[in-house]
Every structure is written in C-alpha cells, then in structure tokens.
C-alpha positions in Angstrom: -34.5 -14.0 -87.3 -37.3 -14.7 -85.0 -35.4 -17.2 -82.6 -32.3 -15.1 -82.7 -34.6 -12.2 -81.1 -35.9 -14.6 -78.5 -32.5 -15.8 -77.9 -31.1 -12.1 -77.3 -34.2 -11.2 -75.3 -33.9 -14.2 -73.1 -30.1 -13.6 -72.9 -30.9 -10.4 -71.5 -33.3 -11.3 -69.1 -30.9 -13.5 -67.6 -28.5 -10.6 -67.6 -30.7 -8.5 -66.0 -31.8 -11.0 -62.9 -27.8 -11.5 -63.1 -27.3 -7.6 -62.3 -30.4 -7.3 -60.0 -28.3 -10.3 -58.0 -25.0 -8.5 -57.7 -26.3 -5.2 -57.2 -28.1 -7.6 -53.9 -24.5 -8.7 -53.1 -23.3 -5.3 -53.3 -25.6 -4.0 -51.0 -25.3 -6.7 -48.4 -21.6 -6.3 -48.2 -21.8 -2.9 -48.1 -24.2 -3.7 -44.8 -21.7 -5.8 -43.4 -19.1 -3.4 -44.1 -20.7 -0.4 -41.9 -21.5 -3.1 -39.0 -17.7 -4.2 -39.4 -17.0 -0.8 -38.5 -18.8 0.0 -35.9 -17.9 -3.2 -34.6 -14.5 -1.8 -34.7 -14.6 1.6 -33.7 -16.6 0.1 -30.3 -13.6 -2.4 -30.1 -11.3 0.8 -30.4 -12.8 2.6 -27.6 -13.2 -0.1 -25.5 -9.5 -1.1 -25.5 -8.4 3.0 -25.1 -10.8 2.6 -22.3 -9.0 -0.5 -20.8 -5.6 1.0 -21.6 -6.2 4.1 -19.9 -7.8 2.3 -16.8 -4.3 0.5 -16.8 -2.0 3.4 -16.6 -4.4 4.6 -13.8 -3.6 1.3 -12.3 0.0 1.5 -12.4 -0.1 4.7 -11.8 -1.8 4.1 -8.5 0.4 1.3 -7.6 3.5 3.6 -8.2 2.3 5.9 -5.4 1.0 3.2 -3.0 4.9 1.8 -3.6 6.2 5.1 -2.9 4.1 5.7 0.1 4.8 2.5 1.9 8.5 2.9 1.1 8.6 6.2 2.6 7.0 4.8 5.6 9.3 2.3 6.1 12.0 4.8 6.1 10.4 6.8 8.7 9.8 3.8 10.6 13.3 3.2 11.1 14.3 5.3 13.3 11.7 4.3 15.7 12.2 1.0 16.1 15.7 2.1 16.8 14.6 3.5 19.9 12.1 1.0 20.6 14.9 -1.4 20.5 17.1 0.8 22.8 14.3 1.2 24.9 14.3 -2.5 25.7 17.9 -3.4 25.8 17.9 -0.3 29.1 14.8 -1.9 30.4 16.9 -5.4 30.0 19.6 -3.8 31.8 18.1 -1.9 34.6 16.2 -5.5 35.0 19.6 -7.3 35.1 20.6 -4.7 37.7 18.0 -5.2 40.1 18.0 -8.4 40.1 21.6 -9.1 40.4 22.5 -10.4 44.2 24.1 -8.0 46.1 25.8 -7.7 49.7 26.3 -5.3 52.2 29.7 -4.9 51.6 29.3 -4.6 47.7 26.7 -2.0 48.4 29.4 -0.1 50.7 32.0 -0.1 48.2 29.4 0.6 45.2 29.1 4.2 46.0 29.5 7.5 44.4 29.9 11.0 44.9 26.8 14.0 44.2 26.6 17.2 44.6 23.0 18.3 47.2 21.1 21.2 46.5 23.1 23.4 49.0 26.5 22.6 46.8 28.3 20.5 49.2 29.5 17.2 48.1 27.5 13.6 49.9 28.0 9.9 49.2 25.4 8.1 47.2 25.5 4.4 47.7 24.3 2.0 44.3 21.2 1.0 46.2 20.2 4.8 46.2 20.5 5.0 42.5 18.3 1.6 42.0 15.9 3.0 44.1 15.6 5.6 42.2 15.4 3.5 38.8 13.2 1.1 39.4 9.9 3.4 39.9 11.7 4.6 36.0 10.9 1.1 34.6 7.0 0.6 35.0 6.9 3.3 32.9 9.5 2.8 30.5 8.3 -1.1 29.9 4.8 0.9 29.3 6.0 2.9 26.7 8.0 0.2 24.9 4.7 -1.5 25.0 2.6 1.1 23.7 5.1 1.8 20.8 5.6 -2.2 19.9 1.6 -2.1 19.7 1.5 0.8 17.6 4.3 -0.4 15.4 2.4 -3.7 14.9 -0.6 -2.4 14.0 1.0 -0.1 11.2 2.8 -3.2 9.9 -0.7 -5.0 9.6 -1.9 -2.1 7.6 1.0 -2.5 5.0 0.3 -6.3 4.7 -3.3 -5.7 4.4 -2.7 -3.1 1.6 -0.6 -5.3 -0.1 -2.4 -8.2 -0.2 -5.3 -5.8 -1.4 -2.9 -4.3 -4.6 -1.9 -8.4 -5.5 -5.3 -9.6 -5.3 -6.5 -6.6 -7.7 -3.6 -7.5 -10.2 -4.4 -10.5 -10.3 -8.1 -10.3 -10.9 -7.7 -7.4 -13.8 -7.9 -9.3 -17.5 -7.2 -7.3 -20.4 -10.5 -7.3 -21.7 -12.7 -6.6 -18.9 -12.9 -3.9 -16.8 -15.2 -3.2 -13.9 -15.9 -0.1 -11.5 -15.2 -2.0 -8.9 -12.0 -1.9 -9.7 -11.6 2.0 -10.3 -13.7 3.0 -7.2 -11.2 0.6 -5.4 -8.3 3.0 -5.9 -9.7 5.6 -3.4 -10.2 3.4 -0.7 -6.4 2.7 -1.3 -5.1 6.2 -1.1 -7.0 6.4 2.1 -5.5 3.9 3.7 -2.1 5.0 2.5 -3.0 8.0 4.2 -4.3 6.5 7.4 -1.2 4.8 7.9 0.6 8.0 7.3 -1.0 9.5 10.0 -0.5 7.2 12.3 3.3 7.3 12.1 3.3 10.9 12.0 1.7 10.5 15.4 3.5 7.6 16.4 7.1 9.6 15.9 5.6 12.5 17.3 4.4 10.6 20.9 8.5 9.3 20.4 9.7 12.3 20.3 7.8 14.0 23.4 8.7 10.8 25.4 12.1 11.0 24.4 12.4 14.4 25.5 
C-alpha cells in the first residue's frame, strides 16, 4: 500500500510539472500570438498607406497626361502660323532676290487707287520696296515664336523624363516623402508651361492682328 501511495504521489508530481509546462507553452504562444498581430495590423496600414500613395500617384499622372495633351492641342494652331509665317518670309525672300529687268519691271505693274481717289500705276518694284522693310520684322517674330515654342517643348520633355524616372524608382513596399512632396513641384510646372502658351498664343494673336 505504501509504494502504491509513493507511486501515485510521484505520478502526480510529474503531472503537475507537466501542467506548469503547458500552461508555460500556453502563455508563450499566446505572446507570440499578440506580437503576430500587431505585426499584422502595422503590415495593414503600411500597405493602405502605400496603396493610397499609389492612387495619388496615378492620379497625379492622369492630370500631368491631361495637361500636356491639352497643351499640345493648343499648340497646334501656332505652329500653324509659325509655319506660314516662314513659307511668306521664304517667298518674299524668293521675290527679292529673283533677277529682274527694266522691261520686266515696266510690264510688272498695277493699278491703285491715291488718297485723292484717282487711279496711278504702281510698278512691282514699288510693292517690294514696300515689303522688304516687312521682313526684318516678320523673320523677328518667326524667331521669337520658334524660341518660345522650343522652350515649351523642353519643359514637356523635362517633365516627362521627371514622371518616368519617378515610376520607375517607386517599389511596392517603400514609400518616401520625397516622392509625395515631388508631386507639387509637378503641378507647378504643368502650370508654368501653361502660362507660357497662354502668353505665347496671346503675343500670336496681337501680332497677327
């Protein structure tokens, strides 16, 4: 009787140290349990963080897209008149320099009206004469708005180059302020270049006039 209450004592000794064990294991998964989560709800925010800073991204992209396509469009019609602008300064150039005579200039003639109403002859020469202090001025212009155009287009290739070099440098799992406080400097510069076509088809338009 004796050794089977020794046995049964020391059986539940061992028990006990068996329980005091688990109840350890328990505990420590129930540690790594609440670290696993935090873990996960800082890996949760962090990727709603990234994702949102993506859809700002694109967002941003969309507009720059938008922006430069609109000023493409607008550009159009200007380089339209730049390019007429240099096809008359070709021509009046060709003119002048074409070889005349006397007697081309003789029969080369047409008929104006002077300020008193009657009617007078006006030889080509006249009209030339009249042109040519026209073209200093005209080739100016067409140089001013080939310059202006240029510039412009540098803007757009620098602002491209800006928005490739920025997708390619985002990862998905890093995201920096540099990038956001990038996004600004962007929309200023969409704006800059806006500004200067405004005033670039505005000086057009007075000229043309």
């Amino acid at each position: 009787m004796l050794q089977n209450r020794e046995e049964i004592e020391h059986r539940i000794r061992a028990l006990q140290d068996e329980l005091v064990k688990v109840q350890s294991q328990i505990e420590d998964i129930d540690k790594e349990k609440e670290v696993a989560k935090i873990e996960l709800a800082k890996k949760e925010e962090d990727y709603t963080e990234q994702l949102r800073a993506r859809e700002q991204q694109m967002e941003q992209e969309k507009r720059v897209s938008e922006n430069i396509t609109q000023i493409k469009r607008q550009l159009g019609p200007i380089l339209k008149d730049i390019k007429a602008k240099k096809e008359q300064l070709s021509q009046m150039v060709s003119q002048s320099t074409k070889p005349r005579n006397e007697s081309t200039l003789a029969e080369s003639s047409t008929s104006v009206f002077n300020k008193n109403g009657k009617r007078r002859i006006v030889h080509e020469s006249e009209i030339v004469q009249e042109e040519i202090p026209k073209k200093p001025k005209l080739a100016l212009e067409v140089a001013e708005l080939s310059k202006k155009i240029e510039q412009v287009s540098k803007e757009q290739q620098s602002l491209r180059e800006s928005l490739e070099k920025k997708r390619h440098g985002d990862t998905e799992t890093t995201i920096t302020r540099k990038n956001q406080n990038s996004y600004p400097e962007n929309e200023w510069r969409v704006e800059k270049i806006a500004s200067q076509e405004t005033n670039l088809k505005s000086s057009t338009l007075m000229k043309a006039h």
